[in-house]
C-alpha positions as a Python dict, from the first residue, in 0.01 Angstrom:
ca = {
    (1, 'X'): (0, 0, 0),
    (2, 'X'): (318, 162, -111),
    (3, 'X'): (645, 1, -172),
    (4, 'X'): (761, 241, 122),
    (5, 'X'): (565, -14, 360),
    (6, 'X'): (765, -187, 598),
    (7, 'X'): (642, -580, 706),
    (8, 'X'): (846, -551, 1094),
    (9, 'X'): (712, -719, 1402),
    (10, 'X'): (512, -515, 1676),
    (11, 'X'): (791, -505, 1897),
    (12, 'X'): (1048, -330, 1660),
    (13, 'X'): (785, -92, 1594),
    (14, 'X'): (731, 17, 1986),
    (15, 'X'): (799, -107, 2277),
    (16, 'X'): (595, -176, 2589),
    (17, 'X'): (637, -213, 2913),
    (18, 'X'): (414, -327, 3199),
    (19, 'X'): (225, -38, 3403),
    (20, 'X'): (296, 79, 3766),
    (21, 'X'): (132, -53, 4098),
    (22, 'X'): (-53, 214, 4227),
    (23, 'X'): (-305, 145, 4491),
    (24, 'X'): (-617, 402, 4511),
    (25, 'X'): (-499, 476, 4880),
    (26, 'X'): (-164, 579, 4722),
    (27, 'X'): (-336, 835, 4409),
    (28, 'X'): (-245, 1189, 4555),
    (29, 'X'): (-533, 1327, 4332),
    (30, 'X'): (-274, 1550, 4163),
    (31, 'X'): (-345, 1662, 3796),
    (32, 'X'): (-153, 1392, 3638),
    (33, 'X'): (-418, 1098, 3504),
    (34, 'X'): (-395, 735, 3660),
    (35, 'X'): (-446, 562, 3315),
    (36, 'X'): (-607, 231, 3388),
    (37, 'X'): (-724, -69, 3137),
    (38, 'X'): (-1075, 121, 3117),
    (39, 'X'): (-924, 482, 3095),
    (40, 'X'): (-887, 725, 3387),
    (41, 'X'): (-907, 546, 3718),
    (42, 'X'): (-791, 876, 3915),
    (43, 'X'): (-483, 1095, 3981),
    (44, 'X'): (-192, 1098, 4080),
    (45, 'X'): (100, 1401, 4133),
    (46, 'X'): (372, 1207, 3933),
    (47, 'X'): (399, 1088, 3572),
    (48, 'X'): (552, 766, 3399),
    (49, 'X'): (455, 878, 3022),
    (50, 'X'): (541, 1180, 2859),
    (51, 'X'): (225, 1309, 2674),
    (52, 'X'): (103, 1143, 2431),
    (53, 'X'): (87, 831, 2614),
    (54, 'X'): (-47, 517, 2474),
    (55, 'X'): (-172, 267, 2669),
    (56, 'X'): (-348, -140, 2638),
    (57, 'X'): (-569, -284, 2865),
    (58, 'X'): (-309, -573, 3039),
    (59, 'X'): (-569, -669, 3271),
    (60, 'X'): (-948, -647, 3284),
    (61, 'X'): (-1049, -440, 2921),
    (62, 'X'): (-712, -660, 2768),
    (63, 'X'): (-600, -507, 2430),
    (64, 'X'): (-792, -227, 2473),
    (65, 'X'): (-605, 81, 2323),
    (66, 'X'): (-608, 476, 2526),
    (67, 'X'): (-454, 772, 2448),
    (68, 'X'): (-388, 1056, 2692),
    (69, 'X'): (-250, 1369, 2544),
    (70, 'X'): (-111, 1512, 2874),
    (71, 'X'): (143, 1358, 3079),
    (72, 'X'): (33, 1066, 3286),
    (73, 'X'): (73, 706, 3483),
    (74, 'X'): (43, 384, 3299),
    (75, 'X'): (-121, 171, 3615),
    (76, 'X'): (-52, -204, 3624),
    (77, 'X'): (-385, -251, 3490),
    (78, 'X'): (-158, -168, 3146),
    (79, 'X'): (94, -191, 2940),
    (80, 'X'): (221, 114, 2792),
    (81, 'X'): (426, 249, 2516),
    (82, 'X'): (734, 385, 2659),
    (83, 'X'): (956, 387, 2321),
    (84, 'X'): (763, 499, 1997),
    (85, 'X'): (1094, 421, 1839),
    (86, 'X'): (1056, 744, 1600),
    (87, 'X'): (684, 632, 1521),
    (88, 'X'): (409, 852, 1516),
    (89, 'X'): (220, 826, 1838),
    (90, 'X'): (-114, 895, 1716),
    (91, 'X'): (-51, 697, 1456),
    (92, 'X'): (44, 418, 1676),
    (93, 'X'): (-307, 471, 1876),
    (94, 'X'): (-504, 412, 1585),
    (95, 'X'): (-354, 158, 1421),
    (96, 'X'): (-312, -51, 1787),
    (97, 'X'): (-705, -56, 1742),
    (98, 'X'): (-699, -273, 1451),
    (99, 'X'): (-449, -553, 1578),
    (100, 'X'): (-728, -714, 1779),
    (101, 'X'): (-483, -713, 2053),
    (102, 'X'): (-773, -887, 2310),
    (103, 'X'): (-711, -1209, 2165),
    (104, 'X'): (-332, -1276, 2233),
    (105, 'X'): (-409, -1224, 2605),
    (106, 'X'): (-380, -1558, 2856),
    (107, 'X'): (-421, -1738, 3164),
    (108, 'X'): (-754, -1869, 3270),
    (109, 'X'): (-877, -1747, 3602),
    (110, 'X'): (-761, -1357, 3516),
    (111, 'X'): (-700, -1318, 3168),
    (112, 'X'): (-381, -1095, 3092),
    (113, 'X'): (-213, -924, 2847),
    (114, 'X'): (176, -1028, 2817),
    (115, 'X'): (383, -790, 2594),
    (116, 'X'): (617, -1093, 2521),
    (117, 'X'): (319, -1216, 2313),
    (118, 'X'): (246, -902, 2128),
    (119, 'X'): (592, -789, 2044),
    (120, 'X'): (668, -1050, 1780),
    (121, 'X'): (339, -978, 1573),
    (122, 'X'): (383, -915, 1205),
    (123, 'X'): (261, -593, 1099),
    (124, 'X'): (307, -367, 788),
    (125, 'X'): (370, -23, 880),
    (126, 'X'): (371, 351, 661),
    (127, 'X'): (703, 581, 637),
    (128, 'X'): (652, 874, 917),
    (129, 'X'): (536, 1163, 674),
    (130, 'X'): (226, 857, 577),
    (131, 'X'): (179, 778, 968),
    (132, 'X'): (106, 1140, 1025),
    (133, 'X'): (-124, 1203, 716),
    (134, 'X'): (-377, 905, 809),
    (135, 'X'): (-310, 1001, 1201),
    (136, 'X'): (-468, 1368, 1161),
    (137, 'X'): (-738, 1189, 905),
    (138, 'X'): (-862, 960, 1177),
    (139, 'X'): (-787, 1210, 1483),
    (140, 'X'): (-1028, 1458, 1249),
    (141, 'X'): (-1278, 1155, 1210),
    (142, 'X'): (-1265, 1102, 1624),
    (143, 'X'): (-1307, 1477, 1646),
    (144, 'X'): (-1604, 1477, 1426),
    (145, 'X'): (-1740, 1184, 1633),
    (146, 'X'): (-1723, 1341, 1991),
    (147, 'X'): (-1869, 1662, 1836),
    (148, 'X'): (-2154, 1436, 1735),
    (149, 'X'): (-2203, 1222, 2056),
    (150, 'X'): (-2236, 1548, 2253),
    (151, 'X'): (-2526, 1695, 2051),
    (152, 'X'): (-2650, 1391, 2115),
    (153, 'X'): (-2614, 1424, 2483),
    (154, 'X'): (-2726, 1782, 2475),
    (155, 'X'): (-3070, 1715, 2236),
    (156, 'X'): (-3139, 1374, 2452),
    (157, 'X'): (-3130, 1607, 2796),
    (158, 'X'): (-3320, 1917, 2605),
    (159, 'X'): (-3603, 1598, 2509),
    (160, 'X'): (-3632, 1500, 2874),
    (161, 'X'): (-3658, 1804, 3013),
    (162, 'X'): (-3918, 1913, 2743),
    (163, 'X'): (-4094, 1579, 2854),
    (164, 'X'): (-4082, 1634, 3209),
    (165, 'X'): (-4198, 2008, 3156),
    (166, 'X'): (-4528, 1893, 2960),
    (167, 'X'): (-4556, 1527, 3122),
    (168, 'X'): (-4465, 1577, 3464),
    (169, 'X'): (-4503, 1938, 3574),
    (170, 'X'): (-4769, 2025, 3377),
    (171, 'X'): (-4607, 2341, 3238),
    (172, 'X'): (-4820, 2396, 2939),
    (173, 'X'): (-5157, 2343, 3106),
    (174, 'X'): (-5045, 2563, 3439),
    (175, 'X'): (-4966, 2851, 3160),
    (176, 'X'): (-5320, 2822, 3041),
    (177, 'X'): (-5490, 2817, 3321),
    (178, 'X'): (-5305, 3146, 3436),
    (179, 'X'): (-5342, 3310, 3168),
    (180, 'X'): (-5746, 3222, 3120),
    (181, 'X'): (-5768, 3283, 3541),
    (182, 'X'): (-5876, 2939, 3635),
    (183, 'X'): (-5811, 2782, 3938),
    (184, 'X'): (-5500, 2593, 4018),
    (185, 'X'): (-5506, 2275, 4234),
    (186, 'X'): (-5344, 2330, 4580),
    (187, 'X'): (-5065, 2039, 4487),
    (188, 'X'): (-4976, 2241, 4197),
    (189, 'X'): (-4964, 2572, 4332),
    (190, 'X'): (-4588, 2608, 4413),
    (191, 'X'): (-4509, 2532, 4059),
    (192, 'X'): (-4780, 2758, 3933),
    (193, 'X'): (-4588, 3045, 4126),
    (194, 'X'): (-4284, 2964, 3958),
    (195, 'X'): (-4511, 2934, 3603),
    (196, 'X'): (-4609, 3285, 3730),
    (197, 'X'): (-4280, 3490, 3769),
    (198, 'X'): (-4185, 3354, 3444),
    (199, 'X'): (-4527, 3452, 3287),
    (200, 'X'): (-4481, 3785, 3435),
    (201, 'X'): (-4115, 3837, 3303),
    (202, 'X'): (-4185, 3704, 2957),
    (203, 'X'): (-4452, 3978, 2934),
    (204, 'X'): (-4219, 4272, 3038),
    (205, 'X'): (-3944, 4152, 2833),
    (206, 'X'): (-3918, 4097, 2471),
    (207, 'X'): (-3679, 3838, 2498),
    (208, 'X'): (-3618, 3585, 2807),
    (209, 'X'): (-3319, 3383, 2835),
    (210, 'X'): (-3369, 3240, 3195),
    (211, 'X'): (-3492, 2884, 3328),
    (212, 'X'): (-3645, 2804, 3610),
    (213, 'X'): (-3529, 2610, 3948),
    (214, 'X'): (-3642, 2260, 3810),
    (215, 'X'): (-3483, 2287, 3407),
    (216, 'X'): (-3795, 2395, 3283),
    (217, 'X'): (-3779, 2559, 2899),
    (218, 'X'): (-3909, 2941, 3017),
    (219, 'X'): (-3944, 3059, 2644),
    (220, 'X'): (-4301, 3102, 2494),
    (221, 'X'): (-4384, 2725, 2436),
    (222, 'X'): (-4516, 2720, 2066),
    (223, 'X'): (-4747, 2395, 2138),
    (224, 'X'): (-4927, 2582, 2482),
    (225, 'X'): (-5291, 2529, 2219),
    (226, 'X'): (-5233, 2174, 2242),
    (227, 'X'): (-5297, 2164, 2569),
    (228, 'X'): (-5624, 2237, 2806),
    (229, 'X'): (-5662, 2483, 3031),
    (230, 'X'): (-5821, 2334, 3342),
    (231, 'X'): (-5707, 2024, 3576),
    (232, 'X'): (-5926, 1695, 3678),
    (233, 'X'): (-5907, 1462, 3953),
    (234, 'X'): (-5841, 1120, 3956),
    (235, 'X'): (-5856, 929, 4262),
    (236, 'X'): (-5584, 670, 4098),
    (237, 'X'): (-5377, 951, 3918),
    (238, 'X'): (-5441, 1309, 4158),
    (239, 'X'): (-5472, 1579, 3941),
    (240, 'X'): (-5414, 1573, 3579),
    (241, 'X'): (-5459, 1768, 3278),
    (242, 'X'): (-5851, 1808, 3225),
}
């Protein structure tokens, strides 16, 4: 750390204040976010926090740190920022994260969150122009992160419908037995119409883009020779794959 560090308290650094009660009967369902301990609860059609708003979990997820970036409501579920006191507020977001701030809260029966017990916490904190250099490092980082959690999302649904296409509706095997003219079992004949229109548009077309009603991939599946072209019975299982 630079000399330019400052060791402060919490509290001289930002202040907070304790959220607003808001009862769900009460939300409007506005476009201004209800921030609760957990994130957005609902919404409302009035604002407490000029965006960016950061907020800790005071009851329920205690210590837990959320930033909105539009205006919004700091529910009594939190406490919220409500002086930045010339500190960078994205800063303050991430470095909130590392204070551990779940184990100053008290009580017994419903643990809390008191800002009188986080304000006089020592901390070290950067000059402004330093705050805002590792603030758009980490908000790049968080960026990166969400990009990454979404493929995820996207590649995880693309498996299960692939699965369910093969596994389930017997996509591959339906194809086959079109294509070689065998006969389709009356349980699966609904979905070997559907097979059909898209066997009939994939041959008039050079390139299809469409999906069927149930999510089905209706591109030329490249593994169709791994898979038979006739269906079985099985008195435990229906019909199957041959």
């Amino acid at each position: 750390m630079g000399s330019e560090w400052k060791n402060t308290t919490l509290g001289e650094v930002v202040n907070f204040r304790r959220g607003h009660d808001l009862p769900k009967t009460k939300m409007t369902g506005g476009n201004i976010p209800v921030m609760g301990s957990n994130g957005v609860i609902g919404f409302h059609d009035t604002a407490t926090s000029k965006a960016p708003g950061v907020t800790i979990g005071r009851s329920g997820n205690v210590g837990n740190p959320q930033l909105c970036e539009v205006d919004s409501w700091a529910h009594n579920t939190t406490l919220y920022v409500d002086d930045f006191k010339g500190n960078d507020p994205l800063f303050i977001f991430h470095f909130l994260k590392t204070l551990n701030l779940e184990n100053f809260r008290g009580g017994s029966a419903v643990p809390t969150l008191n800002r009188n017990h986080i304000h006089p916490i020592d901390v070290t904190i950067p000059p402004l122009p330093e705050q805002k250099r590792i603030a758009h490092i980490l908000g790049t980082l968080d960026d990166k992160i969400e990009l990454n959690r979404k493929m995820n999302a996207t590649l995880e649904a693309m498996a299960q419908a692939l699965f369910k296409s093969w596994f389930v509706d017997f996509d591959p095997v339906i194809d086959n037995a079109l294509r070689a003219g065998n006969p389709i079992p009356e349980p699966l004949q609904q979905r070997a119409e559907t097979r059909r229109k898209i066997l009939g548009e994939r041959s008039s077309s050079c390139v299809t883009t469409s999906k069927d009603g149930a999510g089905a991939p209706s591109l030329p599946d490249p593994h169709s020779h791994l898979f038979p072209a006739t269906f079985t019975h099985s008195e435990d299982l229906g019909w199957m794959p041959e």
